[in-house]
C-alpha positions as a printed Julia matrix, in Angstrom:
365×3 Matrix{Float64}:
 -11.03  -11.22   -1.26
 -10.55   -7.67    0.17
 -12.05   -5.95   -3.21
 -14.96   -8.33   -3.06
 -15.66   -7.41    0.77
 -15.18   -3.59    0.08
 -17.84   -4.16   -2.9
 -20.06   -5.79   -0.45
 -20.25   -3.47    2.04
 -21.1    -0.76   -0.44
 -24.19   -2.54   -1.9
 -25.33   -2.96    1.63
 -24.97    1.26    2.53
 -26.29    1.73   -1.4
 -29.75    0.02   -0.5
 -29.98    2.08    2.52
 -30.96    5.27    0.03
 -30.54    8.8     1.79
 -31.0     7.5     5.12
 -27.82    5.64    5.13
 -27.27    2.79    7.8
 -25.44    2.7    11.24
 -22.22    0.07   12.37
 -24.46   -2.19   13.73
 -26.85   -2.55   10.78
 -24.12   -2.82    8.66
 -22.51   -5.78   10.45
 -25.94   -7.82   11.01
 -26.53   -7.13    7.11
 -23.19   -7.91    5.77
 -23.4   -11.22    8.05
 -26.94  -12.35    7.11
 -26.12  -11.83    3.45
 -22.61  -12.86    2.72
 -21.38  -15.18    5.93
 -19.62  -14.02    9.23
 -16.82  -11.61    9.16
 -15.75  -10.11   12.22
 -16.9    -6.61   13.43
 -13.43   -5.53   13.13
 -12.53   -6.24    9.44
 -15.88   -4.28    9.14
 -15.04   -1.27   10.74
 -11.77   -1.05    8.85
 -12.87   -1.25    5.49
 -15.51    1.65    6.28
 -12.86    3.41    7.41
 -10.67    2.61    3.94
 -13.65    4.03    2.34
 -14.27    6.8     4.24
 -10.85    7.73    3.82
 -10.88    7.63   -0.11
 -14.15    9.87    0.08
 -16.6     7.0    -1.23
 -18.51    7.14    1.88
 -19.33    9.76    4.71
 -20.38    9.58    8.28
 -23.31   12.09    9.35
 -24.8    12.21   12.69
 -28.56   12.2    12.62
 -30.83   12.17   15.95
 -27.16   11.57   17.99
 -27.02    8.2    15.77
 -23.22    8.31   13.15
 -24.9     6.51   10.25
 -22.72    6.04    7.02
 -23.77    7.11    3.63
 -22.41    7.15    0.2
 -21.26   10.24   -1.15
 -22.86   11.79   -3.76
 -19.8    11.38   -6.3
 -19.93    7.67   -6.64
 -18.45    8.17   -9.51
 -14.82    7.05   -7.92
 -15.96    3.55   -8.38
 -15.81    1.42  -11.88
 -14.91   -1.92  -13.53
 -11.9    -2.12  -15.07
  -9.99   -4.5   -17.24
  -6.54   -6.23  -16.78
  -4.39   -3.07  -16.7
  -5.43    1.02  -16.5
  -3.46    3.79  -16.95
  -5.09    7.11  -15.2
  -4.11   10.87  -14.43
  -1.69   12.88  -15.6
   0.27   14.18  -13.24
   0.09   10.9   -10.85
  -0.23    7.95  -13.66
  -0.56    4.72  -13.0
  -0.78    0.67  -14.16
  -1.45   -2.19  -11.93
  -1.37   -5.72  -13.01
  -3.86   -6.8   -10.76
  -7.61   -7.17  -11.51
 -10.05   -6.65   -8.5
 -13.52   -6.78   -9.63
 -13.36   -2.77   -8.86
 -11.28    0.14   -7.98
 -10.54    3.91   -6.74
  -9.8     5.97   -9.41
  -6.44    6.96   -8.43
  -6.41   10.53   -6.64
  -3.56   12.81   -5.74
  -0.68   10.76   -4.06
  -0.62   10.94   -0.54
   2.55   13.07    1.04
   5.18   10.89    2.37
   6.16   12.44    5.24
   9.87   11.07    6.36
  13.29   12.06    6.78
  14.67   14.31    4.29
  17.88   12.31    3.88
  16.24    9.47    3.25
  14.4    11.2     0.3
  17.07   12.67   -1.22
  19.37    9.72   -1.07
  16.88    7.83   -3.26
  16.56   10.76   -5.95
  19.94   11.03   -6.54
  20.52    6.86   -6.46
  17.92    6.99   -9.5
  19.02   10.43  -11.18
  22.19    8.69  -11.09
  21.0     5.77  -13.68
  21.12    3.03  -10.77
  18.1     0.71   -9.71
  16.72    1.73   -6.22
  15.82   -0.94   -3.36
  13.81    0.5    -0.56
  13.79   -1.92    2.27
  12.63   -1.5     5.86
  10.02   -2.0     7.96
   6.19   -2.75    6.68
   3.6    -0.15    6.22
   7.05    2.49    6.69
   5.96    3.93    3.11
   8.24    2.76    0.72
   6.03    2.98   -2.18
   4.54    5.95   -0.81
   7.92    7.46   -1.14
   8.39    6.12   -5.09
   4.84    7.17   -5.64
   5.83   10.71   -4.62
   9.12   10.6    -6.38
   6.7     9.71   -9.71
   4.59   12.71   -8.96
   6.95   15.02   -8.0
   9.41   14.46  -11.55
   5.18   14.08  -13.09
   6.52   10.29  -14.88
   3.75    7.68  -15.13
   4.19    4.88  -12.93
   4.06    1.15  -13.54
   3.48   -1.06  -10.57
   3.18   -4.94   -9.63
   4.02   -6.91   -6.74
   5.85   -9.42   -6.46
   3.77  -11.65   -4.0
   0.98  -12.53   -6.17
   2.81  -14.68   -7.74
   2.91  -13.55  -10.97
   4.79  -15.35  -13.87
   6.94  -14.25  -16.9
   4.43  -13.93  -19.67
   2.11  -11.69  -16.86
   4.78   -9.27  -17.19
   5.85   -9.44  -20.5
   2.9   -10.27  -22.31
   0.96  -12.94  -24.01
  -1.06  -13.93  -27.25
  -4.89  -13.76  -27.45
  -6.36  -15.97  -30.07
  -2.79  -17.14  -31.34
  -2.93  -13.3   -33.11
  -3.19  -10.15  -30.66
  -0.11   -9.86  -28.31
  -0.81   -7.97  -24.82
   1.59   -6.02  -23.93
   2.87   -6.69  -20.37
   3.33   -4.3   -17.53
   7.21   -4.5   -17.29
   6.71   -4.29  -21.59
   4.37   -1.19  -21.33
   7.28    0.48  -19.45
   9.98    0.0   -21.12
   8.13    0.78  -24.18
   7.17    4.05  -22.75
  11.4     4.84  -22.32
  11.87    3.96  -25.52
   9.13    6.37  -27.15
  11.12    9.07  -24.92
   9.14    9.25  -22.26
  10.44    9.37  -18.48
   8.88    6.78  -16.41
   9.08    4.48  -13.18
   8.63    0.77  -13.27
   7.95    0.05   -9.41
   8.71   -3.8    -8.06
   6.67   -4.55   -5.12
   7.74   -7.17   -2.46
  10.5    -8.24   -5.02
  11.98  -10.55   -2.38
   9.12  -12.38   -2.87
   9.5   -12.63   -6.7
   9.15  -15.9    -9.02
  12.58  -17.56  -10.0
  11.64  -17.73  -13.07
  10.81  -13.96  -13.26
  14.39  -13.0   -11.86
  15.82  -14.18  -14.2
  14.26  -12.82  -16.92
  14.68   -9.23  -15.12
  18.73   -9.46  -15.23
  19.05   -8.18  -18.19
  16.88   -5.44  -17.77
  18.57   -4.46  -14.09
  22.26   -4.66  -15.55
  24.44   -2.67  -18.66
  22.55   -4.34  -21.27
  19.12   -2.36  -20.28
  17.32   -4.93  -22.27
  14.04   -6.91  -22.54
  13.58  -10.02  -24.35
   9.87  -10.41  -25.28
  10.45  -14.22  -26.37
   6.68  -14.54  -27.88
   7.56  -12.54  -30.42
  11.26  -12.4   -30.88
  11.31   -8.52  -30.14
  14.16   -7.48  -27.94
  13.55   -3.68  -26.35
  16.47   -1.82  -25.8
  16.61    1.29  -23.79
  18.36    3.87  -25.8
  18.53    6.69  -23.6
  15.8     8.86  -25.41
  13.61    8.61  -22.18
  14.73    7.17  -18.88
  12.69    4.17  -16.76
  13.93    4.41  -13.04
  13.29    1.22  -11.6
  12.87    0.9    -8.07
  12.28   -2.26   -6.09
  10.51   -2.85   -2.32
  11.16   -5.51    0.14
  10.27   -5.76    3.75
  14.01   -7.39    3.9
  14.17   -9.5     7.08
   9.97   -9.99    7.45
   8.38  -13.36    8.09
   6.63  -14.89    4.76
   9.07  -13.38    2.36
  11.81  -14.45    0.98
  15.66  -13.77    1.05
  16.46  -12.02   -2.13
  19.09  -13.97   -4.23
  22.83  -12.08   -4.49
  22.56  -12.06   -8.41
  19.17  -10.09   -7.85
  20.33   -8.22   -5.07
  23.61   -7.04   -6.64
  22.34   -5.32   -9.25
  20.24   -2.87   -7.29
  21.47    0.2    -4.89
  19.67   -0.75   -1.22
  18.51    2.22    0.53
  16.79    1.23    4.21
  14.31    3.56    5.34
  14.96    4.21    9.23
  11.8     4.37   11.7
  10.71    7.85   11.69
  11.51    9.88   14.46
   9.06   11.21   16.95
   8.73   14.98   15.48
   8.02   13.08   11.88
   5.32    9.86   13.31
   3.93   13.78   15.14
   3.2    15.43   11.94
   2.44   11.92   10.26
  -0.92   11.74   12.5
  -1.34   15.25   12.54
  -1.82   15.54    8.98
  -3.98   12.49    9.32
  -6.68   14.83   11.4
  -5.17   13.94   14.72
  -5.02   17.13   16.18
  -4.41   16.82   20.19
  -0.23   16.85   21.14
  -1.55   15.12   23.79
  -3.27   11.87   21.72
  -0.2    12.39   19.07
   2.32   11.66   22.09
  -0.2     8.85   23.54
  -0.06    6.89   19.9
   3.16    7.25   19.2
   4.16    6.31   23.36
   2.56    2.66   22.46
   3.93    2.28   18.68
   7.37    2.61   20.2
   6.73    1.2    23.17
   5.11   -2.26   20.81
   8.2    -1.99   18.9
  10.47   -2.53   21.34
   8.79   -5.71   22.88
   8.85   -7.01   19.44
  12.45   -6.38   19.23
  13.01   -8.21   22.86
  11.31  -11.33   21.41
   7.35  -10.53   23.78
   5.73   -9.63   20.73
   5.24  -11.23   16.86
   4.61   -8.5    15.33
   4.5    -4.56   16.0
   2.4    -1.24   14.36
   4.42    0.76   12.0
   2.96    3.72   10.05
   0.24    1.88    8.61
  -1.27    1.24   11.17
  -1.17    5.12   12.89
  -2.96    5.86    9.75
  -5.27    3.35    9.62
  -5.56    4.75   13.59
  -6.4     8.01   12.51
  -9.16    6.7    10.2
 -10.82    4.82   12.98
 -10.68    7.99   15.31
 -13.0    10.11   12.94
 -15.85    8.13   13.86
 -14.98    5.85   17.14
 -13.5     7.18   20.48
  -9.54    7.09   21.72
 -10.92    3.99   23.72
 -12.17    1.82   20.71
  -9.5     2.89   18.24
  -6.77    1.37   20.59
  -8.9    -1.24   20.93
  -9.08   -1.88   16.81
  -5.92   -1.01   16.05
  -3.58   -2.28   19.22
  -5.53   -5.34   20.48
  -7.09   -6.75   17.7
  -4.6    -6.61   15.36
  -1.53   -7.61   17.31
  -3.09   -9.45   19.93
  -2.24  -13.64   18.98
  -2.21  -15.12   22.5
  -2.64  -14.5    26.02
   0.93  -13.46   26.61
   0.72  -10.92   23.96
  -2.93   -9.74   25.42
  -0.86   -9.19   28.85
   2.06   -7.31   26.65
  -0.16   -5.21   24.68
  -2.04   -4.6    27.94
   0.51   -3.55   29.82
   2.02   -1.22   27.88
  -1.58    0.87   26.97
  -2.15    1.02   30.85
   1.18    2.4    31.86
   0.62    4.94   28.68
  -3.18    5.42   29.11
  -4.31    5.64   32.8
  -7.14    3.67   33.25
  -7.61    2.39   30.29
């Protein structure tokens, strides 16, 4: 639904030619054409594509009106799987009707000791689990470990619900086989290649799935492709470092099974501190100390009435990013507003929460 949405709104800026279109017109367009959406989700996917350069904001007679960039190259159709880059490659099982062409991976900005532990866990031949809080950049960090040792990376999660011959592959016309993701990367090992097989949300994996990975995750460092009868053994002429992701703990997900669990080396990735959530927004184009310390006063400050039971839910990195997106065309004001209020705000108790805390942080406000 989110691909189809993103798709939409760029038809609607596309037939606005060189002049481009402003929020409002956008909104009252995107309604009158394709149903009601709130002004919100709007305003957040124009700032997703703003931030992965497919549109710009200009100012024209003291009006922000947003245009699509000349390159709109970025965008294309693609088929079930894609491979792209060298230095930062990539396959996702998924199949929006469109995509980014995948650019250079974002830093991860975190602890260092967090980083390191989870190089050396997978230099060390064991599977990596990062668990911790959502939108904390787990597979930001994998994604950077991938680009940094310049492996290709394979990727699906878990929560699509996915089955065994999605991953393994499947017959077309009783006489092509498709290979798999999980087969495309452990094929790539076994050519001697280096590569990363990354498991998204695995805590929210398909029984029937987890099994099937055992095998793989254990001494054996095998795949049965049962279609054909092919078992793929990885022979140590190139290396696949598998790391898994789980928000471990986090409504909607499930616990993940001891047999599963066992065979992987957990790594939890602590809440940055407040010098590293600094240069997280400041690299981000928040440039005020002053708004840095203000964001970062109510992400903590959400946090903690989360933790004492006032709050369901609470802003983690994701959403100082997604923060800093807003901020590059709407004020302090309305990015609080977006980001704090309308996102976290379920009930008139957590309206008085949220509320509380932005006016004993922001004056006024």
């Amino acid at each position: 639904m989110k691909g189809r949405i993103h798709k939409k709104i760029i038809e609607i800026i596309s037939n606005s030619g060189r002049n481009g279109i402003t929020e409002s017109e956008l909104v009252a367009q995107f309604r009158e054409q394709f149903g009601n959406i709130s002004k919100r989700d709007i305003v957040i996917r124009v700032g997703k594509l703003l931030y992965d350069g497919v549109v710009e904001i200009e100012e024209v007679d003291h009006t922000k009106v947003i245009k699509l960039r000349g390159n709109t190259e970025k965008l294309e159709n693609f088929t079930e799987t894609e491979r792209v880059g060298k230095s930062n490659q990539i396959v996702h099982v998924t199949t929006p009707s469109y995509h980014y062409k995948v650019q250079d991976v974002e830093e991860y900005i975190g602890e260092a000791e967090d980083i390191e532990d989870a190089k050396q866990i997978l230099q060390a031949g064991e599977n990596l689990l990062l668990s911790g809080d959502r939108g904390i950049g787990k597979s930001l960090l994998a994604a950077n470990i991938a680009k940094e040792w310049n492996i290709p990376r394979y990727s699906f999660n878990c929560s699509h619900g996915l089955n065994e011959s999605d991953l393994v592959g499947y017959y077309i016309n009783f006489s092509t086989f498709v290979d798999g993701i999980i087969t495309q990367a452990v094929k790539t090992a076994c050519n001697g290649e280096d590569a990363m097989l990354v498991i998204e949300e695995i805590n929210a994996i398909n029984p029937g799935v987890s099994l099937m990975l055992h095998s793989l995750l254990d001494f054996q460092r095998q795949l049965e492709i049962k279609p054909t009868g092919e078992v793929l053994h990885l022979n140590g002429t190139g290396k696949l470092y598998i790391v898994a992701t789980a928000n471990i703990g986090y409504e909607g997900l499930f616990t993940l099974n001891r047999a599963l669990h066992s065979r992987f080396i957990e790594k939890k990735l602590r809440f940055p501190s407040d010098s590293i959530l600094s240069k997280i927004l400041k690299k981000n184009g928040i440039e005020s100390a002053h708004e840095r310390n203000t964001i970062i006063g109510i992400v903590k400050a959400m946090k903690q009435s989360y933790e004492k039971g006032e709050l369901d839910d609470y802003p983690t990195i994701r959403e100082m990013k997604q923060y800093s997106v807003i901020r590059r065309f709407k004020d302090v004001r309305d990015a609080i507003q977006l980001i704090f209020f309308d996102k976290f705000v379920k009930s008139k108790v957590s309206e008085d929460v949220v509320k509380n805390i932005v006016k004993s942080i922001v004056p006024g406000f």
